[in-house]
N, CA, C and O atoms as a CHARMM CRD file, in Angstrom:
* protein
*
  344
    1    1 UNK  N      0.83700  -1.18200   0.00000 PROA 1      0.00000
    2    1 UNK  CA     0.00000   0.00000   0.00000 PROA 1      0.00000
    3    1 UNK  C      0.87700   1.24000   0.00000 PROA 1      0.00000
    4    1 UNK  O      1.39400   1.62700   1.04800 PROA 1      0.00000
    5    2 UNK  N      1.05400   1.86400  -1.14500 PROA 2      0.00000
    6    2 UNK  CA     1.76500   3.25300  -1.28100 PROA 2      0.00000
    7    2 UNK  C      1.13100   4.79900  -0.71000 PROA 2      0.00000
    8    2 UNK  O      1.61100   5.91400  -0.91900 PROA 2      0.00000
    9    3 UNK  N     -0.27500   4.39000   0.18300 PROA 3      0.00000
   10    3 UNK  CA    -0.82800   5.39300   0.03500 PROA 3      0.00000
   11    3 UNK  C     -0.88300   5.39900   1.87600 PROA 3      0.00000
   12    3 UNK  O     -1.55200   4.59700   2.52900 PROA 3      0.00000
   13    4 UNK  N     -0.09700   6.39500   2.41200 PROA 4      0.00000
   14    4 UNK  CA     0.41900   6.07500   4.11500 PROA 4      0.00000
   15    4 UNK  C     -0.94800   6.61200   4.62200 PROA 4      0.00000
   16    4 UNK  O     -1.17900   6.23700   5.77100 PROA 4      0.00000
   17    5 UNK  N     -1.97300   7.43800   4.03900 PROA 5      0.00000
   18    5 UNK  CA    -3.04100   7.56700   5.24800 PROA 5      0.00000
   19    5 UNK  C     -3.74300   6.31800   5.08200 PROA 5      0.00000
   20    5 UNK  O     -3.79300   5.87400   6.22900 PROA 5      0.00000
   21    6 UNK  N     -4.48000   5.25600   4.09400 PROA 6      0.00000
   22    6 UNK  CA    -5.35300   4.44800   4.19700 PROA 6      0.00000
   23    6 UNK  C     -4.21100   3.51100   4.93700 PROA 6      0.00000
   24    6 UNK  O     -4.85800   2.59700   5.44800 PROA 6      0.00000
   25    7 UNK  N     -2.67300   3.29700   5.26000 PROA 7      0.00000
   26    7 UNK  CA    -2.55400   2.66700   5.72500 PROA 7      0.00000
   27    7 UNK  C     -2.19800   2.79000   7.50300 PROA 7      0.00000
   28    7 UNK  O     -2.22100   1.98700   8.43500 PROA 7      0.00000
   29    8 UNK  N     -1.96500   3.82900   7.39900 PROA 8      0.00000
   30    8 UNK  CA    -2.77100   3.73400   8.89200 PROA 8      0.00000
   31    8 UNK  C     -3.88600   4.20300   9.32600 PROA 8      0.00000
   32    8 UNK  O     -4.05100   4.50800  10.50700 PROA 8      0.00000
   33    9 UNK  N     -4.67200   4.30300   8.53400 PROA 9      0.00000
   34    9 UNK  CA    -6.45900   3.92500   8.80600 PROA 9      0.00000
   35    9 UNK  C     -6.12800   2.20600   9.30300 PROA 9      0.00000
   36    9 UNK  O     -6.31300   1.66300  10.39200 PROA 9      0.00000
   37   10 UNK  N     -5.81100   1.89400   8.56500 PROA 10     0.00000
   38   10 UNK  CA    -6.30000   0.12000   8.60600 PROA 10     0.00000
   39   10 UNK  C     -5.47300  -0.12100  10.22200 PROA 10     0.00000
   40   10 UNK  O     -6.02300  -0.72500  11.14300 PROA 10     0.00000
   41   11 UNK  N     -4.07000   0.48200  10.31800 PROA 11     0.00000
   42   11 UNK  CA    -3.17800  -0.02500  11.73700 PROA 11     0.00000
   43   11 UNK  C     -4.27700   0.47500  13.14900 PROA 11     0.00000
   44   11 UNK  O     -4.64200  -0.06900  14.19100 PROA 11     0.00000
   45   12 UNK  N     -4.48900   1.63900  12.56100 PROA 12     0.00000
   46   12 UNK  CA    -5.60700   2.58000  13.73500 PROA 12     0.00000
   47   12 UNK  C     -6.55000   1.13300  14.57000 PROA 12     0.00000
   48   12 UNK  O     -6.62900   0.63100  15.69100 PROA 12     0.00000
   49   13 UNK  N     -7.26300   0.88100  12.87200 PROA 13     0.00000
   50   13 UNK  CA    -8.16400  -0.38300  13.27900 PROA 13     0.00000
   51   13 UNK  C     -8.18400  -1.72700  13.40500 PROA 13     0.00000
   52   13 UNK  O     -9.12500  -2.41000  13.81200 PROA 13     0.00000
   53   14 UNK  N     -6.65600  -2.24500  12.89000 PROA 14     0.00000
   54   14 UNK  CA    -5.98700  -3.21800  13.78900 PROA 14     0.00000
   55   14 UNK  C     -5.83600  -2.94200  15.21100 PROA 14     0.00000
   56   14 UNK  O     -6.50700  -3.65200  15.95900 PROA 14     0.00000
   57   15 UNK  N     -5.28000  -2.27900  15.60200 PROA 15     0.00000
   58   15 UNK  CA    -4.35400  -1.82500  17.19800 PROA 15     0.00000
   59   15 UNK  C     -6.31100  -1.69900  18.07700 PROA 15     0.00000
   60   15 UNK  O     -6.30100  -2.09900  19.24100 PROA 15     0.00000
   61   16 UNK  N     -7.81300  -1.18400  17.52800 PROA 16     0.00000
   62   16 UNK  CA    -8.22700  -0.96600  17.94100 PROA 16     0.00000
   63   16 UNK  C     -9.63200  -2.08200  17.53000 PROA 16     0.00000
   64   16 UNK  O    -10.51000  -1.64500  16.78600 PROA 16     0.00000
   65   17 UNK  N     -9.72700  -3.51900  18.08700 PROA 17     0.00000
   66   17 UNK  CA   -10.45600  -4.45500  17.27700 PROA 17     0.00000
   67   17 UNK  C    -12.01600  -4.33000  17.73400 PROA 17     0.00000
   68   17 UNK  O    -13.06200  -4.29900  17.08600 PROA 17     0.00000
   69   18 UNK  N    -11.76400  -4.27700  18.94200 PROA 18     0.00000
   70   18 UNK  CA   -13.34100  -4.07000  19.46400 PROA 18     0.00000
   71   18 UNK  C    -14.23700  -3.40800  19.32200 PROA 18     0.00000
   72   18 UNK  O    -15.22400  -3.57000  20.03900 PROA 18     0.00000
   73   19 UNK  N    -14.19200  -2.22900  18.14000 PROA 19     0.00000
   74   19 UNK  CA   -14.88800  -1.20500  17.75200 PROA 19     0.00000
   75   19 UNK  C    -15.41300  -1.07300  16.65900 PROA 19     0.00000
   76   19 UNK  O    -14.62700  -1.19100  15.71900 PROA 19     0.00000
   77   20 UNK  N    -15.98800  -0.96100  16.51800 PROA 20     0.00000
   78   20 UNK  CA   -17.26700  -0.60100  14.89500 PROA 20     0.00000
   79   20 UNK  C    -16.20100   0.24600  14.24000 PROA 20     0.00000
   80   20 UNK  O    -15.22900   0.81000  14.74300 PROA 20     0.00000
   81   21 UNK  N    -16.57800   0.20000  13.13700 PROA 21     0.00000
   82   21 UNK  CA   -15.48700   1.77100  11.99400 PROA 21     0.00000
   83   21 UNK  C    -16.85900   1.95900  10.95500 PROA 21     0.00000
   84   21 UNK  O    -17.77900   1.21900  10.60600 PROA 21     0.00000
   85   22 UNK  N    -16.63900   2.72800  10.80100 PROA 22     0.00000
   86   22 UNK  CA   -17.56100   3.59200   9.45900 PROA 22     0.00000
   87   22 UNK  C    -16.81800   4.65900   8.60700 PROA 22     0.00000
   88   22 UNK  O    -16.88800   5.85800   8.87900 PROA 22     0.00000
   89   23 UNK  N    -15.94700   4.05600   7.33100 PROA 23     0.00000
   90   23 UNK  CA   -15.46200   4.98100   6.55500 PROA 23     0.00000
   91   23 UNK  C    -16.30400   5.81000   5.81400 PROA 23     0.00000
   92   23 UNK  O    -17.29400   5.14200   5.51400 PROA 23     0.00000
   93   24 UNK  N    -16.39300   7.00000   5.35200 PROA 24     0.00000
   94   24 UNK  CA   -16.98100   8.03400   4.78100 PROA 24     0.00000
   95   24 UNK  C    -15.66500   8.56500   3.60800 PROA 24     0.00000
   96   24 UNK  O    -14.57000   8.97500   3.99300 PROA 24     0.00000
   97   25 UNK  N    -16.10800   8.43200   2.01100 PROA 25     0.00000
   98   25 UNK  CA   -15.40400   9.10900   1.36700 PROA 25     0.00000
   99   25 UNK  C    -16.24800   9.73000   0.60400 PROA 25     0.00000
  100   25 UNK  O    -17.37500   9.25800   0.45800 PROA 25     0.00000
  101   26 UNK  N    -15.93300  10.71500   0.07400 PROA 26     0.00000
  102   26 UNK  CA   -17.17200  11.86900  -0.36300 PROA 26     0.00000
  103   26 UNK  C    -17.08300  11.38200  -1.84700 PROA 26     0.00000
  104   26 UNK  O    -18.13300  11.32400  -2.48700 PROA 26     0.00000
  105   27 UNK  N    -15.90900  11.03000  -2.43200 PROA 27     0.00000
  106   27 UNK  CA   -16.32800  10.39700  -3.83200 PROA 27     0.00000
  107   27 UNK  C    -15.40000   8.84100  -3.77600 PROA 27     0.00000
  108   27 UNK  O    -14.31500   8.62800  -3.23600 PROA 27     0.00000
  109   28 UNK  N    -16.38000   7.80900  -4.62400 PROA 28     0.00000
  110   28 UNK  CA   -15.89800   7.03700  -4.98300 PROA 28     0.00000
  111   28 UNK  C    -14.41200   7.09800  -5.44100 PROA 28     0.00000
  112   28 UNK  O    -13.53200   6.62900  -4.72000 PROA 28     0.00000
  113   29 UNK  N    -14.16300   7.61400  -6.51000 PROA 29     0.00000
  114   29 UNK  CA   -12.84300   7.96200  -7.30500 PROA 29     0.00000
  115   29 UNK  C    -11.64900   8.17300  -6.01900 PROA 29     0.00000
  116   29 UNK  O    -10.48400   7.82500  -6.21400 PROA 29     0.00000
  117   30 UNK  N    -12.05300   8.72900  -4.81700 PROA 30     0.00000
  118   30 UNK  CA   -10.80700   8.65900  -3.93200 PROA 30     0.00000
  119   30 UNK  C    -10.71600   7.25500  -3.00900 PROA 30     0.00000
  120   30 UNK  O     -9.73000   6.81500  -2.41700 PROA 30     0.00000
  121   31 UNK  N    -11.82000   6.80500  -3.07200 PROA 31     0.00000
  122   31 UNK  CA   -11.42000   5.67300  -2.42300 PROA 31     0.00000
  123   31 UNK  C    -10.03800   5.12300  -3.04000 PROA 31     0.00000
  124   31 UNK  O     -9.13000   5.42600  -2.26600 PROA 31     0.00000
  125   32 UNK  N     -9.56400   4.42500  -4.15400 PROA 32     0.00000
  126   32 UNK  CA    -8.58700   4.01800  -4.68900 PROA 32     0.00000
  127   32 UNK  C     -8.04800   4.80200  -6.31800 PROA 32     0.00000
  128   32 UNK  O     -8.57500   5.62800  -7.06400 PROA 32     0.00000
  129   33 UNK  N     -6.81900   4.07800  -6.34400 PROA 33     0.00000
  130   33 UNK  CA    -6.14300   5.45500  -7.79100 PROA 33     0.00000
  131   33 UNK  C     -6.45100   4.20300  -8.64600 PROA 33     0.00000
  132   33 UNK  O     -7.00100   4.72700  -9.61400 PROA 33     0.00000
  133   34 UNK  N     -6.43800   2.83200  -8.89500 PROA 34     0.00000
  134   34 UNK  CA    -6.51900   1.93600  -9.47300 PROA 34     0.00000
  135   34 UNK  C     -7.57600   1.12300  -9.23800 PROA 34     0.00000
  136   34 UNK  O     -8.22000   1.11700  -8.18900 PROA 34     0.00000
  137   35 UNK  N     -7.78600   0.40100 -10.23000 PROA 35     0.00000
  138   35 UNK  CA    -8.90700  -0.44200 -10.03000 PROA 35     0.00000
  139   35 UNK  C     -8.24400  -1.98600  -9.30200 PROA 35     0.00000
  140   35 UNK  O     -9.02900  -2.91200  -9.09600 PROA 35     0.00000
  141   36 UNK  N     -7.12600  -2.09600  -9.04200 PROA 36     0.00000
  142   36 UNK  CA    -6.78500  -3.24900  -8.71200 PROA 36     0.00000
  143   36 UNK  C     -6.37700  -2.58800  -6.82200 PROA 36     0.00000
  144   36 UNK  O     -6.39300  -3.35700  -5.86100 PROA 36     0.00000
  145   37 UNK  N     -6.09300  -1.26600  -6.71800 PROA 37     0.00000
  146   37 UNK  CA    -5.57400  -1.06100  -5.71700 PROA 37     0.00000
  147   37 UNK  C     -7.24000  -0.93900  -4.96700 PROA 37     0.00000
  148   37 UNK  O     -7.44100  -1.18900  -3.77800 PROA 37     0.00000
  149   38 UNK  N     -8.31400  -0.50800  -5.94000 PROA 38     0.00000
  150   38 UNK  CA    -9.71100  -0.71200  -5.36800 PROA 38     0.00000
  151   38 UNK  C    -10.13000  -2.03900  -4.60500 PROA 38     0.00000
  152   38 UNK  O    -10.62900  -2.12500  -3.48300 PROA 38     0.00000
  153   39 UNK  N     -9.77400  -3.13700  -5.57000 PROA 39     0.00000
  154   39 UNK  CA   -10.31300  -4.25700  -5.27200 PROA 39     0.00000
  155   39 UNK  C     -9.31900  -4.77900  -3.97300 PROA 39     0.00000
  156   39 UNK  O     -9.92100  -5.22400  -2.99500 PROA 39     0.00000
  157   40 UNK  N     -8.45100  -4.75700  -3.94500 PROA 40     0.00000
  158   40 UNK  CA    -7.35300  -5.17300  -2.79500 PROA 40     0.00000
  159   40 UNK  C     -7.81000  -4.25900  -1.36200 PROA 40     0.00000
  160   40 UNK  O     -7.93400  -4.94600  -0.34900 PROA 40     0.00000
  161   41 UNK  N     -8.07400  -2.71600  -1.21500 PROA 41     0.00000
  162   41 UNK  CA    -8.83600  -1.68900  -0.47600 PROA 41     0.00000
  163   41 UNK  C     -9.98100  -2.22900  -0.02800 PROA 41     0.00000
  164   41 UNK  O    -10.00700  -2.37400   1.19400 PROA 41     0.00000
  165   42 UNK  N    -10.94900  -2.58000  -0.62200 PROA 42     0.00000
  166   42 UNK  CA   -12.42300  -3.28400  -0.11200 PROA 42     0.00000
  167   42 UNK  C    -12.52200  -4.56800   0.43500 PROA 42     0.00000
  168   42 UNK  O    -13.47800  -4.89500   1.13700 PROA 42     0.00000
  169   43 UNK  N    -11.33500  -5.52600   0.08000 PROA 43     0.00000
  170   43 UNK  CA   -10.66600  -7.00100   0.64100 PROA 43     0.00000
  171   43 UNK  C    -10.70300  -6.28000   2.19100 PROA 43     0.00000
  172   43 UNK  O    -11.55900  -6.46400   3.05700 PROA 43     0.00000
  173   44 UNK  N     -9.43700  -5.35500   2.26400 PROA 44     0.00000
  174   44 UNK  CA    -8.92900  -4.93000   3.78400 PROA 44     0.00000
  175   44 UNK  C    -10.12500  -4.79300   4.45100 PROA 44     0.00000
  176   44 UNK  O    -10.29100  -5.30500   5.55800 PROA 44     0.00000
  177   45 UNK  N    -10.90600  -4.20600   3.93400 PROA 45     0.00000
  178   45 UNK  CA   -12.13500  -3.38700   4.98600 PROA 45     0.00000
  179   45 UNK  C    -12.86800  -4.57900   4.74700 PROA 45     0.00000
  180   45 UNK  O    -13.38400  -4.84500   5.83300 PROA 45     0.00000
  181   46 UNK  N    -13.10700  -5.20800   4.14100 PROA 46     0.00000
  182   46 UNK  CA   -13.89600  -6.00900   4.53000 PROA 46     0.00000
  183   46 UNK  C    -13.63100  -7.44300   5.68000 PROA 46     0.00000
  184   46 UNK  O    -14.36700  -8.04400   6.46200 PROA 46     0.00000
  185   47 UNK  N    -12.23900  -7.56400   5.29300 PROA 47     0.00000
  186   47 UNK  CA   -11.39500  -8.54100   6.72600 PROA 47     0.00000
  187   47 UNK  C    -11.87000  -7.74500   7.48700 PROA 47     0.00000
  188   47 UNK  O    -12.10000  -8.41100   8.49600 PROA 47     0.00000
  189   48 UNK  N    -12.24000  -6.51500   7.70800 PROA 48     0.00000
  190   48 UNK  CA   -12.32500  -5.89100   9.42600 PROA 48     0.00000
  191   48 UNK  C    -13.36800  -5.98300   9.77900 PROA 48     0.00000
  192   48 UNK  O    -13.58900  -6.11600  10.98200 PROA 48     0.00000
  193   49 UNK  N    -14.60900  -5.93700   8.65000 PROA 49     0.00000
  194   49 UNK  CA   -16.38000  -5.65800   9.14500 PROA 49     0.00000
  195   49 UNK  C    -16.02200  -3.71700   9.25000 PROA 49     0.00000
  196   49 UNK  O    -16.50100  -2.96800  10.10200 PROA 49     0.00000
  197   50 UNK  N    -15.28300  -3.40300   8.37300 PROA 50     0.00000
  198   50 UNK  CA   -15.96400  -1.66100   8.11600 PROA 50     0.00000
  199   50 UNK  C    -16.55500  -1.62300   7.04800 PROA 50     0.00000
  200   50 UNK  O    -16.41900  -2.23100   5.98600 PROA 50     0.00000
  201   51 UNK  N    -17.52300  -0.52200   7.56300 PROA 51     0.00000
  202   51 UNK  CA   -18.92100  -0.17300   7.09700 PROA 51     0.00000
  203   51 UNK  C    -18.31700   0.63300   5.88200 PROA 51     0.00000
  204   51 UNK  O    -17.38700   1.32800   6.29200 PROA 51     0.00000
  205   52 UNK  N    -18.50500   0.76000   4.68800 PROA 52     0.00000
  206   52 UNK  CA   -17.77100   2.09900   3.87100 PROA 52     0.00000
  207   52 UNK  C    -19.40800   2.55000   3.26700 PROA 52     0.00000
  208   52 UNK  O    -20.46200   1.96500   3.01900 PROA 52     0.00000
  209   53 UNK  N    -18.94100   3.77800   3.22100 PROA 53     0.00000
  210   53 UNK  CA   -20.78800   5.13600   3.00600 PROA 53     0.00000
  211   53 UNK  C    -19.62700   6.31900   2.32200 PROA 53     0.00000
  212   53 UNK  O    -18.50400   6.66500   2.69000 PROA 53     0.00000
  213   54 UNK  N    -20.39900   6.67800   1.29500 PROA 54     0.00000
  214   54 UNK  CA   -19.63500   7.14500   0.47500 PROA 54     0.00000
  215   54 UNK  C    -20.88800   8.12600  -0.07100 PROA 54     0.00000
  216   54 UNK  O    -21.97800   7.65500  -0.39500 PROA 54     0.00000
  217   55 UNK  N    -20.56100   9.61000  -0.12500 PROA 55     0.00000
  218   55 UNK  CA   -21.67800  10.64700  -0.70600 PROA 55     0.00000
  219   55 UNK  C    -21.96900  10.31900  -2.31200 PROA 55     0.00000
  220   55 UNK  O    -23.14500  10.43700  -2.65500 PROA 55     0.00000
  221   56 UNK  N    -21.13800   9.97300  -3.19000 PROA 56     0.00000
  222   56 UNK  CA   -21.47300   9.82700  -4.72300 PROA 56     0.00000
  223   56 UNK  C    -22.08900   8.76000  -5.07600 PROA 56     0.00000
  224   56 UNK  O    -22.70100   8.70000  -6.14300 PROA 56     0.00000
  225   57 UNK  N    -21.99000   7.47100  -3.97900 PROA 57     0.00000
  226   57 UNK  CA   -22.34500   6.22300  -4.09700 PROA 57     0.00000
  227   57 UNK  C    -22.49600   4.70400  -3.30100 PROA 57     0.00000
  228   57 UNK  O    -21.64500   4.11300  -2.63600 PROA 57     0.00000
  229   58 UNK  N    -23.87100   4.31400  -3.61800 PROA 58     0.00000
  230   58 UNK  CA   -24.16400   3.56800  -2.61500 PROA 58     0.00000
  231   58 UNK  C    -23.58200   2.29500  -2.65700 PROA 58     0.00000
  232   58 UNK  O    -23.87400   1.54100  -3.58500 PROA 58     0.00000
  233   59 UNK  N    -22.57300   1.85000  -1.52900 PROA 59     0.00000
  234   59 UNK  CA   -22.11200   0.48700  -2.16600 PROA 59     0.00000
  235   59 UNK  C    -22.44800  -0.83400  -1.67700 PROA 59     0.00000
  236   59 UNK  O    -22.29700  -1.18200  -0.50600 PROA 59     0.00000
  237   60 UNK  N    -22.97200  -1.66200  -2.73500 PROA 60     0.00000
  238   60 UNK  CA   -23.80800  -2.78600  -2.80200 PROA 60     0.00000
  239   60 UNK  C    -23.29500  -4.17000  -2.90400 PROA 60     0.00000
  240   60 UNK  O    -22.91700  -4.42600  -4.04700 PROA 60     0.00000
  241   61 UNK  N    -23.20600  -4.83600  -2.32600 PROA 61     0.00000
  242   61 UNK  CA   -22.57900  -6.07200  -2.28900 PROA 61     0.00000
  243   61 UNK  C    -23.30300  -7.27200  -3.33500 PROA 61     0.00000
  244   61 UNK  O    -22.88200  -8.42800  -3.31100 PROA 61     0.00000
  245   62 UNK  N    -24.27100  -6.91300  -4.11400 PROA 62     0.00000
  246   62 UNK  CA   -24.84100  -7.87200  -4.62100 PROA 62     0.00000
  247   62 UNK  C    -23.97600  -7.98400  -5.80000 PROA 62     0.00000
  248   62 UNK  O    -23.33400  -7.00100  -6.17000 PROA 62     0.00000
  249   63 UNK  N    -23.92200  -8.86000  -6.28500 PROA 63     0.00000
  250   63 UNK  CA   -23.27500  -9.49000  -8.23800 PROA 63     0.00000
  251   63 UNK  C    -23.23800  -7.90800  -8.95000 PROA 63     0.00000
  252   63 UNK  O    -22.20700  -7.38600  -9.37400 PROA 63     0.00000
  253   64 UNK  N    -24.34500  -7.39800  -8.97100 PROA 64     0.00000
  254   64 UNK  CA   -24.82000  -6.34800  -9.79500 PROA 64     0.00000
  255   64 UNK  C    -23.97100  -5.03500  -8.91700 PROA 64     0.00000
  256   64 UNK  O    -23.12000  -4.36100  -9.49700 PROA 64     0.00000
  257   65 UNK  N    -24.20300  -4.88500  -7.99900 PROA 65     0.00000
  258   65 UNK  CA   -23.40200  -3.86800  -7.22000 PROA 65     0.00000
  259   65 UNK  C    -22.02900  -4.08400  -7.36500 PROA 65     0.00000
  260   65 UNK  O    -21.44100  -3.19500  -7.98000 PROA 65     0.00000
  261   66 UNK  N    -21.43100  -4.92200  -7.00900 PROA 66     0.00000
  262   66 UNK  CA   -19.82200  -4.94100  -7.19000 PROA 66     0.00000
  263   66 UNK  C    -19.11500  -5.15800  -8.39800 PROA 66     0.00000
  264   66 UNK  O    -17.88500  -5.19400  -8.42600 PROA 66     0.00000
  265   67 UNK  N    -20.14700  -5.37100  -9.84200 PROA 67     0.00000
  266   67 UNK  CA   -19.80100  -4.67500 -11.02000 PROA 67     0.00000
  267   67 UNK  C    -19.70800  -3.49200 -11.19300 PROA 67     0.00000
  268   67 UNK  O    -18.76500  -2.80300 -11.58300 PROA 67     0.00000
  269   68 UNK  N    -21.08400  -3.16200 -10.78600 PROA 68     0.00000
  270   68 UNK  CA   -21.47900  -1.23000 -11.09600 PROA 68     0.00000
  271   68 UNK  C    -19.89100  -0.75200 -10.43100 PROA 68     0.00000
  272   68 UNK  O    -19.11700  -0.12100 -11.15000 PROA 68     0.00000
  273   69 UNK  N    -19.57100  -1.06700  -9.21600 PROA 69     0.00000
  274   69 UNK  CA   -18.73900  -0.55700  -8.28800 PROA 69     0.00000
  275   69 UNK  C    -17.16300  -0.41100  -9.32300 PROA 69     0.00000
  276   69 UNK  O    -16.47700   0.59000  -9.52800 PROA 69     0.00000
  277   70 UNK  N    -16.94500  -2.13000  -9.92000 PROA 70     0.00000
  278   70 UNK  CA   -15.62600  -1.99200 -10.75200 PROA 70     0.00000
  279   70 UNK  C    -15.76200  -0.92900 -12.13700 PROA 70     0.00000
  280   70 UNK  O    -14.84800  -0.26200 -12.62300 PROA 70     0.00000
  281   71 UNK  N    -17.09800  -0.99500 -12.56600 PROA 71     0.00000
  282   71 UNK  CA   -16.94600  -0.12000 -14.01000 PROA 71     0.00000
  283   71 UNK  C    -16.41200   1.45300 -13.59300 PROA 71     0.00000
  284   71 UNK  O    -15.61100   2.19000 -14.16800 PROA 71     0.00000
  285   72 UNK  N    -17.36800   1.67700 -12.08800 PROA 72     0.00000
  286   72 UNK  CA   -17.15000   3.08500 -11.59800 PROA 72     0.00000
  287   72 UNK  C    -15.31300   3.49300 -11.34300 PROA 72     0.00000
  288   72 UNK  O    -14.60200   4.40300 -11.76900 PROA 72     0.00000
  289   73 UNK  N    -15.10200   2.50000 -10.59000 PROA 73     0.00000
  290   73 UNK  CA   -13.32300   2.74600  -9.95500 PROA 73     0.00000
  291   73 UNK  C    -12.65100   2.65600 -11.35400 PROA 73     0.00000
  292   73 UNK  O    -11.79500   3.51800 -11.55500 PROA 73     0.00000
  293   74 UNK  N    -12.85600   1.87400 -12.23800 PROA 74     0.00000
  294   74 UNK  CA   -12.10600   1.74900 -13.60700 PROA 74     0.00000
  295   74 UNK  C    -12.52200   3.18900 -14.71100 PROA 74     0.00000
  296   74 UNK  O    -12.09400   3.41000 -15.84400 PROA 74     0.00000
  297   75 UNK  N    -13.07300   3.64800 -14.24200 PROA 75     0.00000
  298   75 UNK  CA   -13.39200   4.95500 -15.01500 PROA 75     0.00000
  299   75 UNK  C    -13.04500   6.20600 -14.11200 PROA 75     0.00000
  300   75 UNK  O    -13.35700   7.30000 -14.58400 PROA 75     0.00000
  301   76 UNK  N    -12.34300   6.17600 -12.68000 PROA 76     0.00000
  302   76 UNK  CA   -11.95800   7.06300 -11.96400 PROA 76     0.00000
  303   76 UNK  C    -10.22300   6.74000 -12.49300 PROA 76     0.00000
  304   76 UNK  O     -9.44300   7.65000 -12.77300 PROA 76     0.00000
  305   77 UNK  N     -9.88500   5.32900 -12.54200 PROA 77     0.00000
  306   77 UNK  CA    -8.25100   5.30000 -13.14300 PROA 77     0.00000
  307   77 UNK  C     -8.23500   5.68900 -14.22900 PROA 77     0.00000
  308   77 UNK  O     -7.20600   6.30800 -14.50100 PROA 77     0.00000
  309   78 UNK  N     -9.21400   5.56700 -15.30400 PROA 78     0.00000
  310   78 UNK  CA    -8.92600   6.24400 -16.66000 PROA 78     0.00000
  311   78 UNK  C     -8.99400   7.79600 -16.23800 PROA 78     0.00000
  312   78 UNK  O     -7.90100   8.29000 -16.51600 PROA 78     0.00000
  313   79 UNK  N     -9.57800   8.44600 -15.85600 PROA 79     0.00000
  314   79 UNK  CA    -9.71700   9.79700 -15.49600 PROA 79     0.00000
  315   79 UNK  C     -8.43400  10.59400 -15.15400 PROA 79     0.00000
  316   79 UNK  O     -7.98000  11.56700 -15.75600 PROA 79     0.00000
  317   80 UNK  N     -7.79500   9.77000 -13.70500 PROA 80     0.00000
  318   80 UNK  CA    -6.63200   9.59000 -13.20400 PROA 80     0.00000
  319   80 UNK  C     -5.59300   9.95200 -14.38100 PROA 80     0.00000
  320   80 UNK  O     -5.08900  11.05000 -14.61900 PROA 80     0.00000
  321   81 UNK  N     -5.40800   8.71300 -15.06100 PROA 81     0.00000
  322   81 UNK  CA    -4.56900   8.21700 -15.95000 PROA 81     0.00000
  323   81 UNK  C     -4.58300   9.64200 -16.83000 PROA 81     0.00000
  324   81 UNK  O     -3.61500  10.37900 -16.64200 PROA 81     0.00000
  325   82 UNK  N     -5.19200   9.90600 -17.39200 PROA 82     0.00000
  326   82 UNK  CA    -6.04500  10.76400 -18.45300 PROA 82     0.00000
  327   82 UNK  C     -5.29500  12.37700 -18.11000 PROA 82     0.00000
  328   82 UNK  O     -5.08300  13.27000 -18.93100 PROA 82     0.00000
  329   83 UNK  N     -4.96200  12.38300 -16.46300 PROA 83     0.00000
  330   83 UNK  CA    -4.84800  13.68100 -15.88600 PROA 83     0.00000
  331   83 UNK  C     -3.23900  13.40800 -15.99300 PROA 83     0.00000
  332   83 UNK  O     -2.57000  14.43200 -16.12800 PROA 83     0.00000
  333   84 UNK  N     -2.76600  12.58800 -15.96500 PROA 84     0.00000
  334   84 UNK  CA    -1.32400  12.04300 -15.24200 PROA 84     0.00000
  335   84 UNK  C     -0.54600  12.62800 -16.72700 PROA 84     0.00000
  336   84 UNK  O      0.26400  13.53400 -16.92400 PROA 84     0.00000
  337   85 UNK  N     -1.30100  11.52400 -17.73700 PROA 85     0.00000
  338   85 UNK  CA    -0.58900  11.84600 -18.95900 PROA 85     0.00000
  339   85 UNK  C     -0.63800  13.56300 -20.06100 PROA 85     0.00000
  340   85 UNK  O     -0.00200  13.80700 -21.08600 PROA 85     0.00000
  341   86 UNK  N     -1.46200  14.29300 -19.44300 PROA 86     0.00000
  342   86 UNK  CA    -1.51700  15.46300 -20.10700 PROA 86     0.00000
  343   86 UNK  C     -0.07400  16.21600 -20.06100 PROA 86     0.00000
  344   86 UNK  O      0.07200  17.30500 -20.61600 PROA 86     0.00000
């Protein structure tokens, strides 16, 4: 994980097990810069039982939701990408 605040988000909530977490990111697109660093990000939180609530989007665990979810993060790395290479 290259990105030092989500990783000590996650140590915070290792070191602290007995407690509920509820991440809040105001857009999808910051949750992760990649769609692979997405899918590896939602693994973590989900080993813990955190809740993730997000203002742009509701996230759904069904077949249909965790597609919608990859087309969305894969169109925040093209975006990304898109900005990187100008």
């Amino acid at each position: 994980m290259k990105r030092p605040a989500m990783k000590k988000m996650l140590e915070y909530i290792d070191a602290h097990p007995h407690k509920k977490y509820v991440v809040v990111f105001d857009d999808l697109s910051r949750f992760a810069r990649d769609v692979f660093f997405h899918i590896k990000l939602r693994a973590e939180f989900r080993k813990r039982d955190v809740i993730l609530r997000c203002l742009n989007y509701n996230f759904d665990e069904s077949e249909e939701g965790e597609f919608a979810e990859l087309i969305f993060a894969g169109k925040a790395e093209l975006d990304r990408n898109k900005i990187v290479d100008r």
